[in-house]
NUTORKOL-254195 format. One record per residue (C-alpha): residue number from 0; residue in three letters; x, y, z. Coordinates in Angstrom, 2 decimals. Example, Ala and Ser with C-alpha at 12.3 -4.5 7.8 and 13.67 -1.06 7.14 Angstrom:
# NUTORKOL-254195
    nr   rest      east     north        up
     0    ALA     12.30     -4.50      7.80
     1    SER     13.67     -1.06      7.14
END
This chain:
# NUTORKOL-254195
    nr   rest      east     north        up
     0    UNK    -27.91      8.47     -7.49
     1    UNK    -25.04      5.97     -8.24
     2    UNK    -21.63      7.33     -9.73
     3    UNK    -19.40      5.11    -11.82
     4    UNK    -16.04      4.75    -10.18
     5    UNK    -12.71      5.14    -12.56
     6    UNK     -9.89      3.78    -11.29
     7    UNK     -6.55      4.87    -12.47
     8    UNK     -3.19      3.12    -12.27
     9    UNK     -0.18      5.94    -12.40
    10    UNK      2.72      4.22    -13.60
    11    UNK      5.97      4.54    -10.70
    12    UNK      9.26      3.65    -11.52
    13    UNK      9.93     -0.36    -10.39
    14    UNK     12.76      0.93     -7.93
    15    UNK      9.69      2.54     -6.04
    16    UNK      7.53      0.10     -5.83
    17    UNK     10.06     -2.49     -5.22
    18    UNK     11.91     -0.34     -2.25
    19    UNK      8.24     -0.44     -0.58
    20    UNK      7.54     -3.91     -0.94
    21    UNK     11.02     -5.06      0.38
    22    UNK     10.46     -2.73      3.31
    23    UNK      7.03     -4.25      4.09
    24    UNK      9.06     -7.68      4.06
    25    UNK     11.60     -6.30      6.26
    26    UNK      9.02     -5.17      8.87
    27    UNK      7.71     -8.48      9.14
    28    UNK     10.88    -10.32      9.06
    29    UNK     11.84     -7.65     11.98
    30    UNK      8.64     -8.26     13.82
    31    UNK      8.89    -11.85     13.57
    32    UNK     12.44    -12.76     14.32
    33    UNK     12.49    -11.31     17.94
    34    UNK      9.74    -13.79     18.77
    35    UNK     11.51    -16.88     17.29
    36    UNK     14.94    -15.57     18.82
    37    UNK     13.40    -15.43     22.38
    38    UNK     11.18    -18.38     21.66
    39    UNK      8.05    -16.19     22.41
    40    UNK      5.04    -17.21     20.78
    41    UNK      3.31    -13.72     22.05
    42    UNK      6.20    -11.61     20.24
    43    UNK      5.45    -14.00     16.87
    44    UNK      1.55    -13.28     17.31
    45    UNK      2.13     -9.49     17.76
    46    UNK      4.49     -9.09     14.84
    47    UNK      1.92    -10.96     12.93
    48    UNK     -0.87     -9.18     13.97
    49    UNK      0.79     -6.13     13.51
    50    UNK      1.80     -6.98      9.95
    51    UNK     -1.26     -8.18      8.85
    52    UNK     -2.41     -4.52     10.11
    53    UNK      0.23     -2.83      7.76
    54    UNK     -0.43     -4.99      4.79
    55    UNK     -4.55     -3.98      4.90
    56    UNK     -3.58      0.07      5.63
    57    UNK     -1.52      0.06      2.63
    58    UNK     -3.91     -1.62      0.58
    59    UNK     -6.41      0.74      1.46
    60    UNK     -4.25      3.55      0.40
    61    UNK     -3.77      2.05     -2.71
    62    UNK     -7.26      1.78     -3.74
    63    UNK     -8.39      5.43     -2.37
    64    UNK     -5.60      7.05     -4.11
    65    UNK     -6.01      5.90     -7.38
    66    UNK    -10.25      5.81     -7.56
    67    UNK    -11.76      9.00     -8.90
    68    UNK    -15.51     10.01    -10.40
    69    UNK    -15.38     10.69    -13.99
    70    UNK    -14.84     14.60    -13.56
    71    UNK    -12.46     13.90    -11.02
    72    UNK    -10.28     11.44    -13.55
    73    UNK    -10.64     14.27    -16.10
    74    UNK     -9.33     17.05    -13.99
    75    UNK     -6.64     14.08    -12.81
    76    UNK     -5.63     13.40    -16.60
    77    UNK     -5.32     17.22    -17.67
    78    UNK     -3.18     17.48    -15.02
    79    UNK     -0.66     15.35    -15.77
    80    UNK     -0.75     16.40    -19.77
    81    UNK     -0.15     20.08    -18.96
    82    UNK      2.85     18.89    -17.00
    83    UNK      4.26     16.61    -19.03
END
């Protein structure tokens, strides 16, 4: 049996979602500069790696927090109309 897949996209104030994208910069930058400073290509790898790493896991979030079944996106949609 296949199930169609809804995906939806709550809207988040821009201050959110830009405080979480300039920290994901910020972690790189931080993981980065260490190697350059001590002129360790291992430290640059590592930060890059690890980065890389952080970048997937939060774009995995992304997509299995917003993806519901059609009953699902129902339920999802009610909600937020008998809180608004």
């Amino acid at each position: 049996m296949t199930y169609k897949t809804i995906i939806i996209a709550p809207k988040e104030p821009i201050g959110t979602s830009m405080a979480r994208d300039m920290f994901t910069v910020l972690c790189a930058i931080a993981l980065a500069v260490p190697g350059w400073w001590f002129g360790s290509w291992v430290l640059e790898t590592i930060g890059f790696i690890v980065f890389c790493v952080v970048i997937l896991t939060r774009a995995s979030q992304l997509l299995t927090q917003c993806r519901f079944t059609p009953d699902e996106a129902r339920a999802k949609i009610a909600e937020w109309e008998s809180g608004q």
